[in-house]
Backbone as CSV, one residue per row, in Angstrom:
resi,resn,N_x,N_y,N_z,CA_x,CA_y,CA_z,C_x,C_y,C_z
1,UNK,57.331,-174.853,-17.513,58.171,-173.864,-16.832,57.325,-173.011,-15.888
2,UNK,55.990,-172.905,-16.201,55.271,-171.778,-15.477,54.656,-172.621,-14.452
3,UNK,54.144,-173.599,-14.774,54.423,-174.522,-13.485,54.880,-175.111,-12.921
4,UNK,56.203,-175.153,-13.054,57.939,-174.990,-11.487,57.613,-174.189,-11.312
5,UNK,57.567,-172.597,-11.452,57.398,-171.827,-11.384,55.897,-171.243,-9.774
6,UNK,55.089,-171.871,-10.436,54.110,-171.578,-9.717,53.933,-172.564,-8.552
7,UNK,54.670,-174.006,-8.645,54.995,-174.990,-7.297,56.618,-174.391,-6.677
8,UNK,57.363,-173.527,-7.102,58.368,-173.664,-6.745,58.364,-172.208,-5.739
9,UNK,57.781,-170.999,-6.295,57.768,-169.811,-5.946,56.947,-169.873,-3.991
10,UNK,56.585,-170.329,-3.974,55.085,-170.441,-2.692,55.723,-171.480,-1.268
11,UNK,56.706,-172.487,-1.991,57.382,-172.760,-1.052,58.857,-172.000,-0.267
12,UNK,59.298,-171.691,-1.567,60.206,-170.458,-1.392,59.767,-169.242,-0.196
13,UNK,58.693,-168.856,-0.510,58.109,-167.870,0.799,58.000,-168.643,1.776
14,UNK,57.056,-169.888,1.866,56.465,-170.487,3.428,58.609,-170.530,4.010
15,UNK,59.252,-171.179,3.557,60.474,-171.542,4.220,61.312,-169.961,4.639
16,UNK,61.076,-169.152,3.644,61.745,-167.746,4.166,60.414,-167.244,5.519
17,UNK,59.282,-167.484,4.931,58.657,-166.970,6.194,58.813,-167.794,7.675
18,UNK,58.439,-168.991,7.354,59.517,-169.766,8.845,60.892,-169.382,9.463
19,UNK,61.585,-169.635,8.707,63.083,-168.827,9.193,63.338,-167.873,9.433
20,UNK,62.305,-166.787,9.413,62.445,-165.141,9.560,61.880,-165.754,10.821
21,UNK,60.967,-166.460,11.224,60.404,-166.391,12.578,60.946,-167.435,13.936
22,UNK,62.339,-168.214,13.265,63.217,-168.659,13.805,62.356,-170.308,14.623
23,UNK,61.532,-170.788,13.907,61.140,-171.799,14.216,62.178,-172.877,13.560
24,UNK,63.276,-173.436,13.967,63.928,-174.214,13.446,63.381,-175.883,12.638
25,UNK,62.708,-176.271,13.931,61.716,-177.598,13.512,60.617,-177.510,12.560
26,UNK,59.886,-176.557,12.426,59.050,-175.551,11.715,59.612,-175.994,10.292
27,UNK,60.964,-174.970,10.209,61.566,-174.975,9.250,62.182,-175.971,8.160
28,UNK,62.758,-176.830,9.153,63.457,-177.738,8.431,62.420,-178.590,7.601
29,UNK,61.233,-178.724,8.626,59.979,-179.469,7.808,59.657,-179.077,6.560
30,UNK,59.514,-177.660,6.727,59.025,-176.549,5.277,59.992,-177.100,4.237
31,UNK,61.616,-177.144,4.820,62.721,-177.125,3.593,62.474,-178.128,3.025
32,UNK,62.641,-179.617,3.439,62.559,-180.521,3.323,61.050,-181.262,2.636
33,UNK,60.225,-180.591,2.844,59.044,-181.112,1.779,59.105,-179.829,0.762
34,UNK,59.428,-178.748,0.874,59.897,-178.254,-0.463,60.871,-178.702,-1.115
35,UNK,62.288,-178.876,-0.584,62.920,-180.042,-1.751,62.162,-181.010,-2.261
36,UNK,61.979,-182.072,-1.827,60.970,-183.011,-2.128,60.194,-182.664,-3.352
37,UNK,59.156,-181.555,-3.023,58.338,-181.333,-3.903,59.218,-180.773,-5.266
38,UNK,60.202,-179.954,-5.303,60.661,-179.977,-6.324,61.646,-180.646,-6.767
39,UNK,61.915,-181.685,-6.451,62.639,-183.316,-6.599,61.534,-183.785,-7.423
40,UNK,60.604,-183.846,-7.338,59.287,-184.517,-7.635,59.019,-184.019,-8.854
41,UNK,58.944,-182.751,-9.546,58.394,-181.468,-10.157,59.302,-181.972,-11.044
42,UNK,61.066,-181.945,-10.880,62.107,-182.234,-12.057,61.697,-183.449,-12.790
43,UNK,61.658,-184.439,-11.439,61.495,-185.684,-12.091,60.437,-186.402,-13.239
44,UNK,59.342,-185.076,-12.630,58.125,-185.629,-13.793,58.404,-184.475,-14.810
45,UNK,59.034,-183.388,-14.843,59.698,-182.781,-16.352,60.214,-183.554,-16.979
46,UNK,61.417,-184.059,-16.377,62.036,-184.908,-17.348,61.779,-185.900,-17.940
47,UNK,60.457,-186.700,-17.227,59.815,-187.648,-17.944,59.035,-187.361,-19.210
48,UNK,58.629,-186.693,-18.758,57.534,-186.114,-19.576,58.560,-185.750,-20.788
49,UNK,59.828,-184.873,-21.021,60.708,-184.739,-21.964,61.060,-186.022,-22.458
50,UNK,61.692,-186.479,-21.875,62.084,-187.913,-22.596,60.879,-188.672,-23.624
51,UNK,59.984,-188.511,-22.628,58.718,-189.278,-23.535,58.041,-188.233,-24.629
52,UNK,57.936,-187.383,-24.642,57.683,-186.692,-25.853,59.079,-186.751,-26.893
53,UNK,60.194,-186.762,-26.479,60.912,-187.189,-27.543,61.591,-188.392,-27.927
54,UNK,60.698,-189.510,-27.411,60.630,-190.658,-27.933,59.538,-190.917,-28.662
55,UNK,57.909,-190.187,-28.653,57.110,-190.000,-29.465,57.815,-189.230,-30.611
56,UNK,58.338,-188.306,-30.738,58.918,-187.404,-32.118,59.932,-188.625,-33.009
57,UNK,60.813,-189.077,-32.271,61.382,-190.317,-33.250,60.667,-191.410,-33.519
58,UNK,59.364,-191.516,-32.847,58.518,-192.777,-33.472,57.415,-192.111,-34.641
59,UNK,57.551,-190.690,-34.989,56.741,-189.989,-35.843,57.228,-189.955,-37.169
């Protein structure tokens, strides 16, 4: 959690700080590899969940 947290928070600023400065192309780049990156971030949570609780039923 504290690291979504700490990948999720930093893109959140770069994309508000682009769009405050009305660089549209700028921007969309920022949005768009910040989704990404936290597309990326869920996907390896949830792995990582699943597989620790497929280790707990093989325990």
């Amino acid at each position: 959690m504290m690291l979504q947290l700490l990948l999720w928070a930093p893109s959140m600023v770069l994309i508000a700080f682009f769009l405050s400065l009305g660089h549209d192309l700028v921007a969309g780049i920022i949005t768009t590899a910040g989704v990404l990156v936290l597309v990326a971030v869920f996907k390896n949570q949830a792995r990582f969940v699943s597989s620790t609780e497929v280790e707990d039923i093989f325990r």
